[in-house]
PATITOR-845919 format. One record per atom (N, C-alpha, C): residue number from 1; residue in one letter; atom name; x, y, z. Coordinates in steps of 0.02 Angstrom, whole numbers, plus 50000, padded with zeros to 5 digits. Example, Ala and Ser with C-alpha at 12.3 -4.5 7.8 and 13.67 -1.06 7.14 Angstrom:
<atoms>
   k r  a     X     Y     Z
   1 a  N 50660 49716 50390
   1 a CA 50615 49775 50390
   1 a  C 50660 49835 50390
   2 s  N 50642 49888 50354
   2 s CA 50684 49947 50357
   2 s  C 50645 50002 50394
</atoms>
This chain:
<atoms>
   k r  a     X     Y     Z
   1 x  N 56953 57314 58517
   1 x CA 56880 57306 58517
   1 x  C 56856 57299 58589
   2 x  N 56799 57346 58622
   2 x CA 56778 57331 58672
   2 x  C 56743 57275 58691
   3 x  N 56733 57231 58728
   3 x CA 56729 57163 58775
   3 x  C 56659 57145 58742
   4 x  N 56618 57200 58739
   4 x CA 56534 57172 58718
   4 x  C 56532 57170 58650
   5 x  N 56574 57212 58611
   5 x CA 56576 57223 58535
   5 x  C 56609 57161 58516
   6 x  N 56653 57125 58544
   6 x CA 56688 57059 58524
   6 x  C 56642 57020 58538
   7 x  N 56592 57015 58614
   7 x CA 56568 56968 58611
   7 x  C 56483 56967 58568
   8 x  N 56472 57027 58540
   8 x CA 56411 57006 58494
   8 x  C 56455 56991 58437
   9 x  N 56506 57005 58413
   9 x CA 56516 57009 58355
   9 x  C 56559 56922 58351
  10 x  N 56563 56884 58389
  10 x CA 56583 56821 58408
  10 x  C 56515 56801 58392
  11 x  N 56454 56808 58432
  11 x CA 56390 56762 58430
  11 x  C 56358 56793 58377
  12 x  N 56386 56820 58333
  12 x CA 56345 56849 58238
  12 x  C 56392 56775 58216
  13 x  N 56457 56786 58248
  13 x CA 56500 56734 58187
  13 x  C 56466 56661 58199
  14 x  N 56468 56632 58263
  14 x CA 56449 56573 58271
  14 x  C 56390 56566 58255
  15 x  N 56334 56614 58254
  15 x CA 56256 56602 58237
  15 x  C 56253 56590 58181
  16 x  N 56308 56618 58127
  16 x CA 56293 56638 58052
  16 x  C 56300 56546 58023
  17 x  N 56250 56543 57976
  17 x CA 56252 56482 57951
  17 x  C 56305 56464 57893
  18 x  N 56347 56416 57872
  18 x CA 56398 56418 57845
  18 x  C 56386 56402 57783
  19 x  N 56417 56439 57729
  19 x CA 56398 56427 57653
  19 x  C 56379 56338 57632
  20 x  N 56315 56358 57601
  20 x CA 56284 56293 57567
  20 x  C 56324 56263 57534
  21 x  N 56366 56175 57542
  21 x CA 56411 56155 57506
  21 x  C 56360 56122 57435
  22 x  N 56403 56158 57372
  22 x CA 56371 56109 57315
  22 x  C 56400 56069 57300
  23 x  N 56355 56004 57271
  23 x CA 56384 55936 57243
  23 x  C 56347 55925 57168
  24 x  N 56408 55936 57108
  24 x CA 56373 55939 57053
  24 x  C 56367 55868 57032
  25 x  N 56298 55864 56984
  25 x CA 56299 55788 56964
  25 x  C 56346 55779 56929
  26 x  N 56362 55687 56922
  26 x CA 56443 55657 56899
  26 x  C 56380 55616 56838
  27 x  N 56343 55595 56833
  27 x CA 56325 55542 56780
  27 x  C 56337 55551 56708
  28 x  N 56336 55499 56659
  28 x CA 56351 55531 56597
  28 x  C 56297 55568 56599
  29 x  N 56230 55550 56590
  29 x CA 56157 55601 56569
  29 x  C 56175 55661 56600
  30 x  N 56171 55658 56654
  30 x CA 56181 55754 56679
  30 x  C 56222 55790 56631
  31 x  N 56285 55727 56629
  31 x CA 56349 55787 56575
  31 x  C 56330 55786 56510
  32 x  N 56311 55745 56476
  32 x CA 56274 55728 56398
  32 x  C 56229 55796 56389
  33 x  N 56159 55801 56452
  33 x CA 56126 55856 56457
  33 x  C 56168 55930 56476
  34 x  N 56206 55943 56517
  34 x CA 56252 56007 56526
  34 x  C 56276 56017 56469
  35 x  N 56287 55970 56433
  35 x CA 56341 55984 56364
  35 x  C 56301 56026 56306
  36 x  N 56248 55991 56311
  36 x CA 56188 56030 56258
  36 x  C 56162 56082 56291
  37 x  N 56151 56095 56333
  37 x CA 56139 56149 56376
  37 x  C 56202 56218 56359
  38 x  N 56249 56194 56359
  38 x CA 56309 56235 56345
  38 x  C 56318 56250 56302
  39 x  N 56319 56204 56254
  39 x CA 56320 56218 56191
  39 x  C 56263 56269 56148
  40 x  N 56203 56264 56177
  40 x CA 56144 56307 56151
  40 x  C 56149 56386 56197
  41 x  N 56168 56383 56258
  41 x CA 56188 56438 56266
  41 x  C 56231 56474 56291
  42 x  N 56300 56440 56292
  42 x CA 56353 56460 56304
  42 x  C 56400 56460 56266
  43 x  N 56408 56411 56192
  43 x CA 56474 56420 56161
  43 x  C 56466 56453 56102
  44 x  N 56416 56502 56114
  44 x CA 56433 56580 56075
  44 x  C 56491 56625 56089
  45 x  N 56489 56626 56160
  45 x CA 56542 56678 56194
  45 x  C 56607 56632 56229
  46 x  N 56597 56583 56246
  46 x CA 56653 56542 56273
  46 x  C 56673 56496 56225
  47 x  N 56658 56478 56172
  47 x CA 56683 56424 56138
  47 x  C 56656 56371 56150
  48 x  N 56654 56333 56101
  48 x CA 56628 56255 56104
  48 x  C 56666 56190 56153
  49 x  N 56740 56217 56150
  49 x CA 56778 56178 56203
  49 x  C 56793 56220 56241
  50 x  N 56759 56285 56279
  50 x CA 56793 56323 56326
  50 x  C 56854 56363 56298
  51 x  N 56879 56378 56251
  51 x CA 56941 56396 56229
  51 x  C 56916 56458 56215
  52 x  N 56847 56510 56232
  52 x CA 56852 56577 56247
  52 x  C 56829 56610 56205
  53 x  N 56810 56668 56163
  53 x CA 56806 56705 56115
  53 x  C 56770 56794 56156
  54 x  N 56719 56783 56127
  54 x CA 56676 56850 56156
  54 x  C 56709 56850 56214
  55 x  N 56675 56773 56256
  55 x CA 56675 56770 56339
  55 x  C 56755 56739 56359
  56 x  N 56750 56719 56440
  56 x CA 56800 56708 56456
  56 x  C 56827 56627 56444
  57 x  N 56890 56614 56443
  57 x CA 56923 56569 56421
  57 x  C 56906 56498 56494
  58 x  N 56856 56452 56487
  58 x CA 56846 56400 56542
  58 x  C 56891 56335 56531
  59 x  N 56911 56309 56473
  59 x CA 56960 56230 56487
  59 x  C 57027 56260 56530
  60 x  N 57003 56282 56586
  60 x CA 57068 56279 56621
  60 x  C 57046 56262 56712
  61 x  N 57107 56227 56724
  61 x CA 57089 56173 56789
  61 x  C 57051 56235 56842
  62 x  N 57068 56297 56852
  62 x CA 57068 56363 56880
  62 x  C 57029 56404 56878
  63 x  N 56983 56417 56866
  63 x CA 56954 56497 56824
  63 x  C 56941 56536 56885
  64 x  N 56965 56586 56863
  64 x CA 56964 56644 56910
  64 x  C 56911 56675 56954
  65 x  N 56835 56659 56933
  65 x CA 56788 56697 56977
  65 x  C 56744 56611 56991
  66 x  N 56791 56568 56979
  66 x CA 56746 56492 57005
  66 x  C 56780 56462 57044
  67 x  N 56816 56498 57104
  67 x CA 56871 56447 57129
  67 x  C 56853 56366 57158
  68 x  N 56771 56367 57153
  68 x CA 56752 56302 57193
  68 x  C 56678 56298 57150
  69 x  N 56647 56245 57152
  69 x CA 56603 56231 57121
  69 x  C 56511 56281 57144
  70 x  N 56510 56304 57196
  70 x CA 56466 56358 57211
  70 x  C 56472 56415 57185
  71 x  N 56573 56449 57189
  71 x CA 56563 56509 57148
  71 x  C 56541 56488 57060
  72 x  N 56574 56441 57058
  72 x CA 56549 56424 56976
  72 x  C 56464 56432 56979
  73 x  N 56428 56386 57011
  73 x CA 56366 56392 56997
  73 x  C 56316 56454 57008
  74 x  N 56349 56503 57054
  74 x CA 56338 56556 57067
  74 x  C 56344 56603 57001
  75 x  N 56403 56595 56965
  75 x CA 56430 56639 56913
  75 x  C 56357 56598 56841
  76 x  N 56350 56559 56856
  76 x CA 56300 56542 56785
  76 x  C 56247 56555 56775
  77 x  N 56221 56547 56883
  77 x CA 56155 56563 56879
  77 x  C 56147 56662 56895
  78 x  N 56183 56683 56921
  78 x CA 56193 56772 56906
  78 x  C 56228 56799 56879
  79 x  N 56260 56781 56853
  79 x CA 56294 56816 56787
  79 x  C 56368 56848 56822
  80 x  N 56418 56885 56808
  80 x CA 56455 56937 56830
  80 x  C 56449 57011 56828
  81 x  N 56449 57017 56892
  81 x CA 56427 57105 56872
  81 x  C 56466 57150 56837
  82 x  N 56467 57195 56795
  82 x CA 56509 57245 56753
  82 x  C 56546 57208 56695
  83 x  N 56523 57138 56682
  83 x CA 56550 57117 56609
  83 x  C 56494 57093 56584
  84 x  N 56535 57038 56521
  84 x CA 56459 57046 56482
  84 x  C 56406 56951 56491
  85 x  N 56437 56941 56543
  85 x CA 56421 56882 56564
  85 x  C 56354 56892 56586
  86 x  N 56296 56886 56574
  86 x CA 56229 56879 56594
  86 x  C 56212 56808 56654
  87 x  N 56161 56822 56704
  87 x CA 56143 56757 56734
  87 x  C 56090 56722 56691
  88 x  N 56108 56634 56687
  88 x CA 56051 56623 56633
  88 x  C 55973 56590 56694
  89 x  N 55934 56642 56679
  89 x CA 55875 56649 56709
  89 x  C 55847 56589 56677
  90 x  N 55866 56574 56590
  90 x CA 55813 56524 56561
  90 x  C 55829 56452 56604
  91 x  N 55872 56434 56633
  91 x CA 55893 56385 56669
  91 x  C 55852 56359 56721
  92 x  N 55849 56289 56740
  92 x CA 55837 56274 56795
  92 x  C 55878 56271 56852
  93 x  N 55873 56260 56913
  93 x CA 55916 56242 56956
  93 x  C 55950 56185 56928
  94 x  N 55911 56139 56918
  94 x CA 55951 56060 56894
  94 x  C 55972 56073 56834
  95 x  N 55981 56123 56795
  95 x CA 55995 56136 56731
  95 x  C 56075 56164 56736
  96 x  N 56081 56216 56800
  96 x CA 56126 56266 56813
  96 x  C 56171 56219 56841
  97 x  N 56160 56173 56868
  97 x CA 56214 56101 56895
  97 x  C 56220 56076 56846
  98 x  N 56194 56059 56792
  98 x CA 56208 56005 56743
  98 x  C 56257 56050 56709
  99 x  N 56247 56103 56681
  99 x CA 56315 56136 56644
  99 x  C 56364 56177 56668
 100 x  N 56357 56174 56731
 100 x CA 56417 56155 56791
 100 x  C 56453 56119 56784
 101 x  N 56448 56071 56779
 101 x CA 56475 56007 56805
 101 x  C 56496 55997 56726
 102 x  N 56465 56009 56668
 102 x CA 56493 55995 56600
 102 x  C 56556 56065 56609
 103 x  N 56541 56114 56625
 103 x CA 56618 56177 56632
 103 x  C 56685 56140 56642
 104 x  N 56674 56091 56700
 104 x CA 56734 56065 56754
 104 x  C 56755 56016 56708
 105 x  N 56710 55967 56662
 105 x CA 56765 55938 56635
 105 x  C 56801 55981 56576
 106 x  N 56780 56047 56554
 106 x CA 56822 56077 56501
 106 x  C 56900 56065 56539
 107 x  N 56907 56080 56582
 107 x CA 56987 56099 56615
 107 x  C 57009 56028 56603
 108 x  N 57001 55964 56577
 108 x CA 57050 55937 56563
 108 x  C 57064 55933 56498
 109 x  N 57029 55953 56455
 109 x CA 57044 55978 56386
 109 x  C 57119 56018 56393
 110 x  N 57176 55978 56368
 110 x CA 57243 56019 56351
 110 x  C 57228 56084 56325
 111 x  N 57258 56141 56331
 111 x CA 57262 56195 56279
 111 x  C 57320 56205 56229
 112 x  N 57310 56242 56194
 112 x CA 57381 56245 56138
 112 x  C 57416 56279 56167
 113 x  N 57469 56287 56163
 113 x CA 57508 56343 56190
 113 x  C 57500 56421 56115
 114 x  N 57521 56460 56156
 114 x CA 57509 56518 56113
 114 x  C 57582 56539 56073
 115 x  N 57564 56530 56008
 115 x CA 57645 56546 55987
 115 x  C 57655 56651 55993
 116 x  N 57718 56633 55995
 116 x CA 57752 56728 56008
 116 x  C 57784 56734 56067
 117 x  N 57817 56773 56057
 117 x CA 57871 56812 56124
 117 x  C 57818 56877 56157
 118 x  N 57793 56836 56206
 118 x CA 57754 56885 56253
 118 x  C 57801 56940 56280
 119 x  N 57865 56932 56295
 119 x CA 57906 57018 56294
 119 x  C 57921 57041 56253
 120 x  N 57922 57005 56172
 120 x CA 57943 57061 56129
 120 x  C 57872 57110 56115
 121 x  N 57808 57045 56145
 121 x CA 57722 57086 56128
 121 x  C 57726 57149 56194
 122 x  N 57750 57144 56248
 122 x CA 57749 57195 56293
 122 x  C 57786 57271 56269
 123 x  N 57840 57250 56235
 123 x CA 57909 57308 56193
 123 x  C 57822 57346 56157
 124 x  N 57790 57311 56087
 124 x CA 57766 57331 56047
 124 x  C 57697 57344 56087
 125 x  N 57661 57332 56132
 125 x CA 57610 57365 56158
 125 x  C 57649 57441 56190
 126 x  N 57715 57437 56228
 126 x CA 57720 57502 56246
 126 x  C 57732 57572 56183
 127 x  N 57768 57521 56135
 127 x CA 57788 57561 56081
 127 x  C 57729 57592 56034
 128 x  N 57684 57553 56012
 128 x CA 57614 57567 55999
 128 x  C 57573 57615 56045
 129 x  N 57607 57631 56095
 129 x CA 57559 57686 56148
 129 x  C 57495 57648 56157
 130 x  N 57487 57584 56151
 130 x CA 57420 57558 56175
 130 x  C 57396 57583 56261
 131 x  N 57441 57603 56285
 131 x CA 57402 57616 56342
 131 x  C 57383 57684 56364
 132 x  N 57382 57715 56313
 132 x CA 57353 57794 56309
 132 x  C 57287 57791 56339
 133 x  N 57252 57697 56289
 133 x CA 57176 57695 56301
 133 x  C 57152 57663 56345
 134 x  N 57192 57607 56349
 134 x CA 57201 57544 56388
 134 x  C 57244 57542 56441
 135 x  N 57189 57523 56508
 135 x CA 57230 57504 56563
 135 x  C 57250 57435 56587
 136 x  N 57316 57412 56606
 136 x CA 57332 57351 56638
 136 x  C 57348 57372 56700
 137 x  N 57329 57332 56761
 137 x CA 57339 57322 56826
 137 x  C 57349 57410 56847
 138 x  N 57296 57456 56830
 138 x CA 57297 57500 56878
 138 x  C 57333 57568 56826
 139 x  N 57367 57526 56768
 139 x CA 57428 57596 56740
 139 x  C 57370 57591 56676
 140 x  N 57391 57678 56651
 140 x CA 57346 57673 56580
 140 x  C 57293 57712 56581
 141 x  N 57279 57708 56512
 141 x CA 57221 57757 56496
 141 x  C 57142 57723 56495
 142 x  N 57100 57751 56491
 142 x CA 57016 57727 56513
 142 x  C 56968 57734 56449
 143 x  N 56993 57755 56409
 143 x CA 56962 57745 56343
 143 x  C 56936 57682 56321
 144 x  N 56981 57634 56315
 144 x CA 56991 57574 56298
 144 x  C 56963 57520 56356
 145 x  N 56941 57481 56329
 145 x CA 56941 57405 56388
 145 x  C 56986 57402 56436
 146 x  N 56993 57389 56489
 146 x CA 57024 57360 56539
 146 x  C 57063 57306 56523
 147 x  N 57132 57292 56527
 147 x CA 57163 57236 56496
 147 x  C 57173 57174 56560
 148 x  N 57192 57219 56604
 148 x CA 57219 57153 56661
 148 x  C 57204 57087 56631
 149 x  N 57168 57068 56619
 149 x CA 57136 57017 56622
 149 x  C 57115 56950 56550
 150 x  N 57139 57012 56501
 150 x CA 57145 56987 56442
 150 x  C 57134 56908 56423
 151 x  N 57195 56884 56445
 151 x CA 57224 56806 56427
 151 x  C 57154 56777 56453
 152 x  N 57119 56801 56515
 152 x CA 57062 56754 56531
 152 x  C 56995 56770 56502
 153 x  N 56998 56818 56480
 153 x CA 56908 56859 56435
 153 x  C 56919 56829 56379
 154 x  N 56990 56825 56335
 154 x CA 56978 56812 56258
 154 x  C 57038 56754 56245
 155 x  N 57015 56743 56177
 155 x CA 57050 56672 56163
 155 x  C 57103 56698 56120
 156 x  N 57150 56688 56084
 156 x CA 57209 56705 56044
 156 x  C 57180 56740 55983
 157 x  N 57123 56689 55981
 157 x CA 57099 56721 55906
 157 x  C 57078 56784 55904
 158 x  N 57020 56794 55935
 158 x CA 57008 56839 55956
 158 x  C 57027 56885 55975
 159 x  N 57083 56903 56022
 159 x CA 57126 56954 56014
 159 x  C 57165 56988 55942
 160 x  N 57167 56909 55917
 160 x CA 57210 56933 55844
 160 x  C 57165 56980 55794
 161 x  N 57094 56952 55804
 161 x CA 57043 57013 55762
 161 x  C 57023 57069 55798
 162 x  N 57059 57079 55851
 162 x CA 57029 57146 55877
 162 x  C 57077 57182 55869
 163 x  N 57149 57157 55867
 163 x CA 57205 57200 55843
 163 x  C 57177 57219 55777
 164 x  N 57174 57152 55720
 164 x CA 57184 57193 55639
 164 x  C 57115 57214 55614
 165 x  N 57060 57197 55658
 165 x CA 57008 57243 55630
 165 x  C 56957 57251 55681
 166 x  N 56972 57311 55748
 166 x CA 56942 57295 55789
 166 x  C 56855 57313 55787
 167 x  N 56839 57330 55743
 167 x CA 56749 57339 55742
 167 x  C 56711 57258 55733
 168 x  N 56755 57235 55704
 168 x CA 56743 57161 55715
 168 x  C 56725 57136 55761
 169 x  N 56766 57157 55803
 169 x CA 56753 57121 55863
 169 x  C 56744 57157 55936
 170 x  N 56706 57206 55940
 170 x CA 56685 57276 56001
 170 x  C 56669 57245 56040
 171 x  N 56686 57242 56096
 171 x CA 56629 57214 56147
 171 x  C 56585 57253 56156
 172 x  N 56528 57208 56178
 172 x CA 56460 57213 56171
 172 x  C 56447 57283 56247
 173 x  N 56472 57260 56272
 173 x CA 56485 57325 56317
 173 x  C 56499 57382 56291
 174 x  N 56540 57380 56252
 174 x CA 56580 57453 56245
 174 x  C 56535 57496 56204
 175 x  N 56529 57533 56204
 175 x CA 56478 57579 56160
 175 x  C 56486 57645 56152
 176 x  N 56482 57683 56096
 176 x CA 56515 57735 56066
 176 x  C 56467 57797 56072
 177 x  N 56458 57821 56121
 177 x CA 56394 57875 56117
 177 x  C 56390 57955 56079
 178 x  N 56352 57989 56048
 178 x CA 56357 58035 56043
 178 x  C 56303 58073 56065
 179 x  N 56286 58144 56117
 179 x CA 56240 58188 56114
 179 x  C 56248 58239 56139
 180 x  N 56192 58280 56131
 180 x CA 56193 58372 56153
 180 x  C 56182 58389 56214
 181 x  N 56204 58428 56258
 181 x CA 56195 58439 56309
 181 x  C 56125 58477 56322
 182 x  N 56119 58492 56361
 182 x CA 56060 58557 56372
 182 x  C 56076 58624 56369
 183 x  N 56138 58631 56342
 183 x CA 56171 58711 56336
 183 x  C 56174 58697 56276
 184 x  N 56170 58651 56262
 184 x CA 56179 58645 56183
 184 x  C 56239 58639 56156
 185 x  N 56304 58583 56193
 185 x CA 56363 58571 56173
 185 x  C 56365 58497 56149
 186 x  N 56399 58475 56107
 186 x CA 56397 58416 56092
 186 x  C 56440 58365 56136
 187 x  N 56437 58318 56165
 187 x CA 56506 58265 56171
 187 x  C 56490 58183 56147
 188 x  N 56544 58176 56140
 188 x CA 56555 58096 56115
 188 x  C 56596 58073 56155
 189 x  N 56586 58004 56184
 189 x CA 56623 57950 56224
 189 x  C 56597 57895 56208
 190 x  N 56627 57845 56265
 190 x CA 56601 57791 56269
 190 x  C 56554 57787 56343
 191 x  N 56506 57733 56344
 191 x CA 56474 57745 56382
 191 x  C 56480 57691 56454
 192 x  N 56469 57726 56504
 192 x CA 56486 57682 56573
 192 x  C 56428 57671 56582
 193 x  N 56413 57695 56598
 193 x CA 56319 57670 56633
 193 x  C 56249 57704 56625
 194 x  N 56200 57671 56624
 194 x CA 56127 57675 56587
 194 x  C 56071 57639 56601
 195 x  N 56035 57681 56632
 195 x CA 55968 57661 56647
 195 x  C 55902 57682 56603
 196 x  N 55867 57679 56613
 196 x CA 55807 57729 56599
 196 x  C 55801 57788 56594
 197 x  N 55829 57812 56649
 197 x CA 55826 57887 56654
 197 x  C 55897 57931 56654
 198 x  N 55959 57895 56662
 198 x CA 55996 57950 56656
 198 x  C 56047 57879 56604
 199 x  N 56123 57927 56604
 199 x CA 56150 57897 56553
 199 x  C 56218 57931 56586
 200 x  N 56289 57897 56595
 200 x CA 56331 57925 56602
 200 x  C 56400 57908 56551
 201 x  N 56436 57949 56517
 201 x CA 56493 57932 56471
 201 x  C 56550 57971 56489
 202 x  N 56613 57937 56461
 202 x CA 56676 57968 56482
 202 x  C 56699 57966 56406
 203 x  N 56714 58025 56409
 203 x CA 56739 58063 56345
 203 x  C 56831 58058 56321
 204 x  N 56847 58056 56260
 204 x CA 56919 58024 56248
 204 x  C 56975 58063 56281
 205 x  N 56956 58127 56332
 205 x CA 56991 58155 56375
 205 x  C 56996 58096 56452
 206 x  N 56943 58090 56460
 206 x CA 56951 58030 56515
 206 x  C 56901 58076 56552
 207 x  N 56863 58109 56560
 207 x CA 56815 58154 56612
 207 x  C 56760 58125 56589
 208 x  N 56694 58122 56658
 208 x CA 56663 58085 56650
 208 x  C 56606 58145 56642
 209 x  N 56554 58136 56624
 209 x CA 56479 58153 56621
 209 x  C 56434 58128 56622
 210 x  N 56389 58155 56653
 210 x CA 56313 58117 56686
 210 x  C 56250 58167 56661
 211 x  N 56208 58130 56631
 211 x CA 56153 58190 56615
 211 x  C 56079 58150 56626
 212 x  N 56044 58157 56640
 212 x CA 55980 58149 56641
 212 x  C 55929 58147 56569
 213 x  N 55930 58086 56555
 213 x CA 55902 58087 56470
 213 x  C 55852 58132 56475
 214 x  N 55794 58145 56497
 214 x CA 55746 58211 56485
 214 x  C 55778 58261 56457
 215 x  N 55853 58279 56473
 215 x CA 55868 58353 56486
 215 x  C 55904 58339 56419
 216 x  N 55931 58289 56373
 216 x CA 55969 58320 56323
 216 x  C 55927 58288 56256
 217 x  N 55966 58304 56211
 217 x CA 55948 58284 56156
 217 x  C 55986 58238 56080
 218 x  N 55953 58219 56048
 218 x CA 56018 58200 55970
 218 x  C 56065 58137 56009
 219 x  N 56016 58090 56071
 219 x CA 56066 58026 56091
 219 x  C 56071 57981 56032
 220 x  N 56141 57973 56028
 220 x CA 56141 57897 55961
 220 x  C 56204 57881 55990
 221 x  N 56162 57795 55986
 221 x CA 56239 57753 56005
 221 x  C 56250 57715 55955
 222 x  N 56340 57714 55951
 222 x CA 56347 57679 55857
 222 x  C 56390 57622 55906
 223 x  N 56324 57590 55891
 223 x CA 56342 57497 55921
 223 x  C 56407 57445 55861
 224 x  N 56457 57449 55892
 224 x CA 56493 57412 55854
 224 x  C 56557 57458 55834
 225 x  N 56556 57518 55859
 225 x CA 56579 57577 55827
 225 x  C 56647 57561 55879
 226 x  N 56717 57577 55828
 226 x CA 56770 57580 55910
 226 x  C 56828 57603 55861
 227 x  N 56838 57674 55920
 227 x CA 56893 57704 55903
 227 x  C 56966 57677 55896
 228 x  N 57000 57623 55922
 228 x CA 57040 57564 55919
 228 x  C 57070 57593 55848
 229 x  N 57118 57615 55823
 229 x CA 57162 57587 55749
 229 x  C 57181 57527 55726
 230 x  N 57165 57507 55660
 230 x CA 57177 57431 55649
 230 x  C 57255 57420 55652
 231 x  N 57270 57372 55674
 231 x CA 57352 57334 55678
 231 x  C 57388 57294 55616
 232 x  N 57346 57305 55582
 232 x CA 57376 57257 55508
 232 x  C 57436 57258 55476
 233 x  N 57464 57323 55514
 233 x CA 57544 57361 55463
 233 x  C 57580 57293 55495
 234 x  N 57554 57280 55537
 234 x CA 57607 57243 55594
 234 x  C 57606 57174 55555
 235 x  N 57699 57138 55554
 235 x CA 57701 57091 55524
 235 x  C 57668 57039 55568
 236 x  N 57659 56966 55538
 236 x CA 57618 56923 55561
 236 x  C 57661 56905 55626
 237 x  N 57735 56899 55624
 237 x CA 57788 56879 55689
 237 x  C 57744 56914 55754
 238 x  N 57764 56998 55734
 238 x CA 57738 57032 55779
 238 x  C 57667 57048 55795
 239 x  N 57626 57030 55775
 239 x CA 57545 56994 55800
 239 x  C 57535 56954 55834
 240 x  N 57592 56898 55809
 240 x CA 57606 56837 55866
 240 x  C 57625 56851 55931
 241 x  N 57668 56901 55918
 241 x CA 57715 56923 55972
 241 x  C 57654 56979 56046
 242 x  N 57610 57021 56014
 242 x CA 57564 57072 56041
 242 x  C 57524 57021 56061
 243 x  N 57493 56954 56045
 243 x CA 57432 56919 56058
 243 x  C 57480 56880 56104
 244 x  N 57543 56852 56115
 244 x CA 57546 56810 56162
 244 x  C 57565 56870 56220
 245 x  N 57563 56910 56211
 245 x CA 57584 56959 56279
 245 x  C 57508 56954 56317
 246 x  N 57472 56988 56267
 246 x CA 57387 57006 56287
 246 x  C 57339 56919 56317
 247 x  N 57359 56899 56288
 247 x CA 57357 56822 56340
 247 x  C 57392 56797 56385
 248 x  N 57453 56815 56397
 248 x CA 57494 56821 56471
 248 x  C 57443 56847 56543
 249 x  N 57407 56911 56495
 249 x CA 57389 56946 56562
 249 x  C 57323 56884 56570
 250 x  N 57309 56882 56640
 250 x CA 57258 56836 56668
 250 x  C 57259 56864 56746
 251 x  N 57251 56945 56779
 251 x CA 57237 56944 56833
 251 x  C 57162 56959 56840
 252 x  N 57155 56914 56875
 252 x CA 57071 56915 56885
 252 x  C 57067 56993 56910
 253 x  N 56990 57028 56906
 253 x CA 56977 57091 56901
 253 x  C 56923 57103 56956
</atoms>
């Protein structure tokens, strides 16, 4: 680096003001209030004790996109981008600390341990060709959800109903599109991204398409709809065995 480029880029670093430290309230009322706060709008998707469902799994000392109490409060009050975590706008500031600070004590809540042989569930995810659709850490197909991360998005149960009946349980993300082109060809995918005006989907080949809603026609999305095959042939051992694998994975994404 040349001599002047180090030294502005030295007086950006020292000028720059250093992240705002947060201090969440400790009283019972704050946590009494966070708790009801959480409970009214958070343990739809996370569970009532943090133990996960829709959303991601919080009674744990760790969570992956909260390493400190700012990213936590950051993650409540804006949401995560590209999942289905929303920021809650209805919140106050003193609201967004109060069920903060109720999150942190989930992590001393013990968890169960997960019964099954997470390598005999790895044998039967490869053997099942689950990753035709589904990618873990980079390998895999794009049809399907993104797994990396599994063990921390969903709770045991939950996995277990998306194996034996996955329309049950679609994420709310995922969405099944069908429409006509402007040549007048049909395709069906799922859909990546959507605004107002255009709409883009990747089709069960894995190729993506982008069209400009003006230009096509016959859009229908079958909300809830998922190509997934149900897992039910599978004995209950080996359910045990596929759900403690799919909760193993926990690399943050």
């Amino acid at each position: 680096m040349k001599p002047l480029a180090f030294l502005l880029a030295a007086a950006a670093a020292f000028g720059a003001d250093p992240p705002a430290k947060v201090t969440l309230p400790t009283s019972r009322a704050d946590l009494e209030r966070g708790k009801k706060l959480y409970q009214s709008n958070c343990s739809l998707c996370h569970g009532a004790n943090g133990d996960g469902g829709r959303g991601a799994v919080l009674a744990g000392r760790k969570l992956a996109r909260a390493a400190d109490d700012a990213a936590l409060l950051k993650v409540i009050e804006e949401g995560v981008r590209g999942t289905e975590m929303p920021g809650a706008w209805q919140l106050s500031a003193g609201e967004a600390r109060q069920v903060a600070a109720f999150v942190r004590t989930l992590g001393r809540v013990s968890s169960k341990p997960v019964p099954g042989d997470p390598t005999h569930g790895a044998d039967l995810y490869a053997r099942n060709n689950c990753a035709a659709c589904h990618t873990i850490r980079g390998q895999g197909g794009s049809t399907g959800p993104d797994l990396s991360d599994a063990g921390l998005r969903r709770n045991p149960g939950y996995l277990r109903t998306s194996l034996t009946d996955p329309e049950a349980e679609a994420p709310r993300s995922y969405q099944w599109v069908s429409l006509r082109t402007p040549a007048g060809d049909a395709i069906t995918g799922t859909r990546l991204n959507e605004d107002s005006f255009s709409i883009q989907i990747r089709d069960p080949s894995g190729n993506v398409h982008s069209f400009w809603k003006h230009e096509i026609s016959d859009l229908k999305k079958d909300r809830g709809k998922s190509t997934m095959p149900s897992y039910k042939q599978l004995s209950s051992a080996d359910l045990d065995d596929l759900v403690a694998y799919l909760s193993s994975l926990k690399e943050a994404l």
